[in-house]
LUMDREN-509069 format. One record per residue (C-alpha): x, y, z. Coordinates in nm, 3 decimals. Layout:
N
+---------+---------+---------+
:      xx :      yy :      zz :
+---------+---------+---------+
:       X :       Y :       Z :
...
+---------+---------+---------+
***
This chain:
173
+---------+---------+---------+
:      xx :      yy :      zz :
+---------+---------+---------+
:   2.144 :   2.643 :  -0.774 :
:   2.386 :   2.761 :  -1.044 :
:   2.153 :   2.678 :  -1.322 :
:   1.889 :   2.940 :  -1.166 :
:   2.165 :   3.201 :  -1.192 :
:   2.303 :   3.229 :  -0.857 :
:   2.653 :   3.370 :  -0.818 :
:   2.784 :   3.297 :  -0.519 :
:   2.684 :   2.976 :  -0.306 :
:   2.771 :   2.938 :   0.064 :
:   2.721 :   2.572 :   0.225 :
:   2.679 :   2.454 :   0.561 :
:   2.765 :   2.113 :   0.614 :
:   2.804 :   1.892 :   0.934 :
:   2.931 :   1.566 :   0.799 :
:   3.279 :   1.558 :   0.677 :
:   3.253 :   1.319 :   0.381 :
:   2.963 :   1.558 :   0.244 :
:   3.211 :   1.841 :   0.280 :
:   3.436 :   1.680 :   0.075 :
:   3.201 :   1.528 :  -0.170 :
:   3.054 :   1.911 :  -0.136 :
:   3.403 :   1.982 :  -0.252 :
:   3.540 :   1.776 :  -0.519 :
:   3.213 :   1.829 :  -0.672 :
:   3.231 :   2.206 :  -0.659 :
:   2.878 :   2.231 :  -0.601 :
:   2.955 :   2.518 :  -0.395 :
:   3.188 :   2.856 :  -0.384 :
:   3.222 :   2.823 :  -0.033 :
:   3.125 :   2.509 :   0.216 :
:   3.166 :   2.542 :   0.573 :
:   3.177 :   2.238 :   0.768 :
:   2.985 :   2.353 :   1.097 :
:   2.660 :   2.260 :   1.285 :
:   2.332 :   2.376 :   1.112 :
:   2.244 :   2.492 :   1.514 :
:   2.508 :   2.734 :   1.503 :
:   2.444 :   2.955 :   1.214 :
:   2.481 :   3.304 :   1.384 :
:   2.832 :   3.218 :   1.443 :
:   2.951 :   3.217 :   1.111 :
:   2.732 :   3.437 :   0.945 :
:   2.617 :   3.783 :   1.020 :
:   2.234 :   3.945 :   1.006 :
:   2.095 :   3.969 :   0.621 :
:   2.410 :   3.858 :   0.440 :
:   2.239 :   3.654 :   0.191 :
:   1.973 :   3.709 :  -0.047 :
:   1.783 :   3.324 :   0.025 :
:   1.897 :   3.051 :   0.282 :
:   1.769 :   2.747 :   0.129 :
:   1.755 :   2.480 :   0.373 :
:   1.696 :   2.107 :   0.177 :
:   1.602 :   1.817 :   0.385 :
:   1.823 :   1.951 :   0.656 :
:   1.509 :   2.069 :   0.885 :
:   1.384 :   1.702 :   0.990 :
:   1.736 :   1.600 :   1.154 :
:   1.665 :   1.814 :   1.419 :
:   1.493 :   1.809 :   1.670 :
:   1.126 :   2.041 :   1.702 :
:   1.275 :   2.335 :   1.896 :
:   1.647 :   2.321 :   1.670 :
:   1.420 :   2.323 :   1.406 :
:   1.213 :   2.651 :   1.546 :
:   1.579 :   2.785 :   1.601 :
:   1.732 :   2.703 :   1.277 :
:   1.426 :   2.877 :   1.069 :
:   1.477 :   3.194 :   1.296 :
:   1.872 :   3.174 :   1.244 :
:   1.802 :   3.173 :   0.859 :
:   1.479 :   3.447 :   0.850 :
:   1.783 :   3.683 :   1.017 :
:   2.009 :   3.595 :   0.801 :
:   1.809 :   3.601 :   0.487 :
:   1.740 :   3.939 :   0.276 :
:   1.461 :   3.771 :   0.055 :
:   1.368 :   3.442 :   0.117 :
:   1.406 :   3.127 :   0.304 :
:   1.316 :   2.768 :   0.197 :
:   1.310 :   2.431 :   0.316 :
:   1.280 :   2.125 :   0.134 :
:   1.171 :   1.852 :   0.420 :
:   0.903 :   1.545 :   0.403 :
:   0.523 :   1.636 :   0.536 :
:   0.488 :   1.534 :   0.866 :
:   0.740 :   1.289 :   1.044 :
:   0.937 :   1.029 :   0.835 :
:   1.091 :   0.710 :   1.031 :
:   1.470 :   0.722 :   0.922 :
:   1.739 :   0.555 :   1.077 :
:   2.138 :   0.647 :   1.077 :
:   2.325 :   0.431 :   0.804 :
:   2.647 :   0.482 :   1.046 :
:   2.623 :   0.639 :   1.363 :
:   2.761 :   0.934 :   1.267 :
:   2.586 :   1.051 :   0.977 :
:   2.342 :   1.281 :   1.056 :
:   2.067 :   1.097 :   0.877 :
:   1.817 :   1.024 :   1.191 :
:   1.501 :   1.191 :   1.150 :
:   1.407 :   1.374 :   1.452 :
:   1.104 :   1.535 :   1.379 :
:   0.847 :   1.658 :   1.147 :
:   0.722 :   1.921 :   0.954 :
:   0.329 :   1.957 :   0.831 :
:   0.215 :   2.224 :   0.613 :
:   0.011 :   2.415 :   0.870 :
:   0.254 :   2.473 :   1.092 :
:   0.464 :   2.629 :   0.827 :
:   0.194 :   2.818 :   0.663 :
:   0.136 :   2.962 :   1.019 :
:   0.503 :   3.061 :   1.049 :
:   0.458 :   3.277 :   0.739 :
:   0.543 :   3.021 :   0.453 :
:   0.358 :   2.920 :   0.157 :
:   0.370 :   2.535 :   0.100 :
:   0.356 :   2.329 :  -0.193 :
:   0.364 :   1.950 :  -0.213 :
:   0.605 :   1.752 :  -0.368 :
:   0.696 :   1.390 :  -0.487 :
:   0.315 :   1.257 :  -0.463 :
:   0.101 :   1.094 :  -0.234 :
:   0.310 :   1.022 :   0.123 :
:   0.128 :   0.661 :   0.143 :
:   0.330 :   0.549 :  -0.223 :
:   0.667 :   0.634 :  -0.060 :
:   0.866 :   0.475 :   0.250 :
:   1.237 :   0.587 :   0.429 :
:   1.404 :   0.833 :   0.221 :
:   1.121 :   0.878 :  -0.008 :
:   1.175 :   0.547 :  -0.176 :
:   0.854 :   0.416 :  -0.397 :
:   0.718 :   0.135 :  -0.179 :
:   0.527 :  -0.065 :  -0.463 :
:   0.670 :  -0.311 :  -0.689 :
:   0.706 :  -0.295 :  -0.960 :
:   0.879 :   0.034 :  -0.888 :
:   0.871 :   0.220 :  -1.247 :
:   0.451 :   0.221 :  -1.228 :
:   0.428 :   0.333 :  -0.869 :
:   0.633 :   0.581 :  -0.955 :
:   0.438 :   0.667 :  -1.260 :
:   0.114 :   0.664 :  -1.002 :
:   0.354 :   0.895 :  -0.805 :
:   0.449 :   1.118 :  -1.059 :
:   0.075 :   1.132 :  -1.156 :
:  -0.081 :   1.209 :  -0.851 :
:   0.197 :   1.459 :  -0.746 :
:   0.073 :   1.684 :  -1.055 :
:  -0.260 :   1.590 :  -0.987 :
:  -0.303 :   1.650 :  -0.678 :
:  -0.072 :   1.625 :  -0.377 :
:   0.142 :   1.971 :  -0.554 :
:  -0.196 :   2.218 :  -0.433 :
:  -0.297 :   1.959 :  -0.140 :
:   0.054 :   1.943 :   0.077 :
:  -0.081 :   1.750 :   0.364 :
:  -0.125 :   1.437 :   0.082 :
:   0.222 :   1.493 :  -0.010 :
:   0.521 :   1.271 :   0.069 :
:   0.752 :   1.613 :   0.055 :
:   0.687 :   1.987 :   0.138 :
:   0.846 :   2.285 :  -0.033 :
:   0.802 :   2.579 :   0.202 :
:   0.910 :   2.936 :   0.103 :
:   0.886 :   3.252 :   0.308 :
:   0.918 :   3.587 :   0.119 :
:   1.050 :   3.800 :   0.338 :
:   0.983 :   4.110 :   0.172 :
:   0.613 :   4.083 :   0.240 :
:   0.520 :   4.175 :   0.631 :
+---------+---------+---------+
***
Protein backbone atom coordinates (compact mmCIF):
# COMPACT_ATOMS: atom_id res chain seq x y z
CA UNK A 1 0.00 0.00 0.00
CA UNK A 2 2.83 2.46 0.73
CA UNK A 3 4.34 2.07 -2.65
CA UNK A 4 0.90 3.43 -4.25
CA UNK A 5 1.36 6.52 -2.07
CA UNK A 6 -0.84 6.01 0.78
CA UNK A 7 -0.13 7.95 3.96
CA UNK A 8 -1.68 6.61 6.61
CA UNK A 9 -2.63 2.76 6.91
CA UNK A 10 -5.09 1.43 9.51
CA UNK A 11 -5.23 -2.57 10.00
CA UNK A 12 -7.68 -4.81 11.33
CA UNK A 13 -6.43 -7.94 12.45
CA UNK A 14 -8.01 -10.91 14.45
CA UNK A 15 -5.11 -13.22 14.99
CA UNK A 16 -2.53 -12.17 17.41
CA UNK A 17 0.66 -13.50 15.79
CA UNK A 18 -0.44 -11.48 12.51
CA UNK A 19 -0.69 -8.45 14.75
CA UNK A 20 2.58 -8.80 15.74
CA UNK A 21 4.09 -9.94 12.54
CA UNK A 22 1.70 -6.82 11.30
CA UNK A 23 3.93 -5.06 13.73
CA UNK A 24 7.49 -5.82 13.67
CA UNK A 25 7.06 -5.55 10.05
CA UNK A 26 5.60 -2.07 10.15
CA UNK A 27 3.46 -2.78 7.37
CA UNK A 28 1.04 -0.61 8.96
CA UNK A 29 0.72 2.98 10.93
CA UNK A 30 -1.84 1.64 12.98
CA UNK A 31 -3.10 -2.25 13.47
CA UNK A 32 -5.93 -2.98 15.59
CA UNK A 33 -6.31 -6.38 16.75
CA UNK A 34 -10.27 -6.77 16.68
CA UNK A 35 -12.89 -8.92 14.82
CA UNK A 36 -13.40 -8.01 11.09
CA UNK A 37 -17.49 -8.39 12.27
CA UNK A 38 -17.13 -5.55 14.43
CA UNK A 39 -15.93 -2.74 12.37
CA UNK A 40 -18.46 0.03 13.42
CA UNK A 41 -17.03 -0.20 16.79
CA UNK A 42 -13.81 1.10 16.17
CA UNK A 43 -14.29 3.19 13.37
CA UNK A 44 -16.72 5.90 12.64
CA UNK A 45 -18.94 6.62 9.20
CA UNK A 46 -16.54 7.75 6.07
CA UNK A 47 -13.24 7.97 7.94
CA UNK A 48 -11.22 6.51 5.29
CA UNK A 49 -10.70 7.20 1.79
CA UNK A 50 -10.67 3.00 0.62
CA UNK A 51 -11.20 -0.09 2.96
CA UNK A 52 -9.38 -2.69 1.20
CA UNK A 53 -10.40 -5.96 2.37
CA UNK A 54 -7.67 -8.91 1.02
CA UNK A 55 -8.67 -12.46 1.32
CA UNK A 56 -10.38 -11.60 4.54
CA UNK A 57 -14.09 -11.90 2.91
CA UNK A 58 -14.11 -15.90 2.47
CA UNK A 59 -13.47 -16.59 6.37
CA UNK A 60 -16.74 -15.60 7.00
CA UNK A 61 -19.52 -16.81 6.75
CA UNK A 62 -22.31 -15.56 3.65
CA UNK A 63 -24.33 -13.13 5.82
CA UNK A 64 -20.78 -11.75 7.92
CA UNK A 65 -19.67 -11.39 4.65
CA UNK A 66 -22.97 -9.24 3.43
CA UNK A 67 -22.29 -7.38 6.84
CA UNK A 68 -18.67 -6.80 6.58
CA UNK A 69 -19.02 -5.19 2.85
CA UNK A 70 -21.83 -2.86 4.30
CA UNK A 71 -19.56 -2.04 7.48
CA UNK A 72 -16.76 -0.99 4.96
CA UNK A 73 -19.18 0.88 2.03
CA UNK A 74 -20.06 3.19 5.42
CA UNK A 75 -16.96 3.55 6.34
CA UNK A 76 -15.35 4.16 3.04
CA UNK A 77 -15.23 7.80 1.29
CA UNK A 78 -14.05 6.35 -2.18
CA UNK A 79 -13.72 2.91 -2.57
CA UNK A 80 -13.87 -0.51 -1.21
CA UNK A 81 -12.04 -3.68 -2.40
CA UNK A 82 -11.75 -7.19 -1.76
CA UNK A 83 -9.25 -9.51 -2.82
CA UNK A 84 -11.02 -13.17 -2.25
CA UNK A 85 -10.92 -16.52 -4.57
CA UNK A 86 -14.04 -16.92 -7.23
CA UNK A 87 -16.48 -18.98 -5.86
CA UNK A 88 -15.87 -21.26 -2.71
CA UNK A 89 -12.29 -22.58 -1.96
CA UNK A 90 -11.99 -25.82 0.45
CA UNK A 91 -9.45 -24.55 3.20
CA UNK A 92 -8.86 -26.00 6.36
CA UNK A 93 -7.42 -24.30 9.78
CA UNK A 94 -3.56 -25.03 10.13
CA UNK A 95 -4.26 -24.64 14.10
CA UNK A 96 -7.53 -24.24 15.41
CA UNK A 97 -7.25 -20.91 16.04
CA UNK A 98 -6.14 -19.29 13.04
CA UNK A 99 -8.74 -17.93 11.25
CA UNK A 100 -7.83 -19.66 8.03
CA UNK A 101 -11.21 -21.86 7.44
CA UNK A 102 -12.94 -20.86 4.45
CA UNK A 103 -16.50 -20.33 5.07
CA UNK A 104 -17.88 -19.26 2.02
CA UNK A 105 -17.61 -17.95 -1.40
CA UNK A 106 -17.62 -15.17 -3.52
CA UNK A 107 -18.51 -15.29 -7.56
CA UNK A 108 -18.28 -12.39 -9.71
CA UNK A 109 -22.00 -11.87 -10.27
CA UNK A 110 -22.92 -11.51 -7.08
CA UNK A 111 -20.43 -8.78 -6.62
CA UNK A 112 -21.04 -7.10 -9.84
CA UNK A 113 -24.72 -7.01 -8.63
CA UNK A 114 -23.69 -5.41 -5.33
CA UNK A 115 -22.20 -2.53 -7.32
CA UNK A 116 -18.54 -3.81 -7.92
CA UNK A 117 -16.59 -4.21 -10.96
CA UNK A 118 -14.62 -7.57 -11.02
CA UNK A 119 -11.52 -8.57 -12.53
CA UNK A 120 -9.88 -12.00 -12.43
CA UNK A 121 -6.80 -12.83 -11.04
CA UNK A 122 -4.05 -15.60 -10.72
CA UNK A 123 -5.45 -17.72 -13.88
CA UNK A 124 -7.64 -20.41 -14.54
CA UNK A 125 -9.32 -21.75 -10.93
CA UNK A 126 -8.93 -25.54 -12.29
CA UNK A 127 -4.63 -24.99 -12.32
CA UNK A 128 -4.76 -24.00 -8.61
CA UNK A 129 -5.78 -26.02 -5.30
CA UNK A 130 -5.99 -24.75 -1.23
CA UNK A 131 -4.49 -21.46 -0.89
CA UNK A 132 -4.08 -20.93 -4.50
CA UNK A 133 -1.22 -23.34 -4.75
CA UNK A 134 -0.38 -24.55 -8.59
CA UNK A 135 -1.69 -28.13 -8.60
CA UNK A 136 0.52 -29.49 -11.60
CA UNK A 137 3.92 -30.74 -11.40
CA UNK A 138 6.22 -29.67 -12.44
CA UNK A 139 5.17 -26.48 -10.69
CA UNK A 140 7.32 -23.65 -12.60
CA UNK A 141 5.28 -24.60 -16.15
CA UNK A 142 1.85 -24.74 -14.60
CA UNK A 143 2.52 -21.74 -13.33
CA UNK A 144 3.79 -20.40 -16.57
CA UNK A 145 0.26 -21.94 -18.09
CA UNK A 146 -1.14 -19.91 -15.11
CA UNK A 147 0.50 -16.85 -15.62
CA UNK A 148 -0.44 -17.21 -19.35
CA UNK A 149 -3.91 -17.80 -19.22
CA UNK A 150 -4.46 -15.21 -16.36
CA UNK A 151 -3.37 -12.43 -19.04
CA UNK A 152 -5.06 -14.23 -21.56
CA UNK A 153 -7.98 -14.74 -20.43
CA UNK A 154 -9.28 -15.42 -16.92
CA UNK A 155 -8.20 -11.21 -16.05
CA UNK A 156 -11.64 -10.03 -18.47
CA UNK A 157 -13.48 -13.57 -17.80
CA UNK A 158 -13.60 -13.64 -13.68
CA UNK A 159 -15.79 -16.62 -13.36
CA UNK A 160 -12.52 -18.72 -15.04
CA UNK A 161 -10.43 -17.17 -12.51
CA UNK A 162 -8.89 -18.83 -9.45
CA UNK A 163 -9.03 -15.13 -7.63
CA UNK A 164 -11.42 -12.07 -7.90
CA UNK A 165 -10.46 -8.43 -7.47
CA UNK A 166 -13.66 -6.55 -6.77
CA UNK A 167 -13.74 -2.71 -6.44
CA UNK A 168 -16.71 -0.48 -5.74
CA UNK A 169 -16.31 3.28 -6.51
CA UNK A 170 -18.30 4.84 -4.34
CA UNK A 171 -18.43 8.08 -5.85
CA UNK A 172 -20.54 6.83 -8.71
CA UNK A 173 -24.47 6.24 -7.62
Amino acid sequence: MRQLGVSQIVGVEGYKPSVEQAKSLKTHDEIIEADVRELECHFHAKQFDACVALDVIEHLTKSQGLKLMESMERIAVKKVVFFTPCGFLPQRHVSNDDLQEHLSGWAPPEMRQRGYAVAGLLGPKRLRGEYHVIKGQPRIFWAALSLLGHFLWTHRHPEKAAAILCVKDLAKP
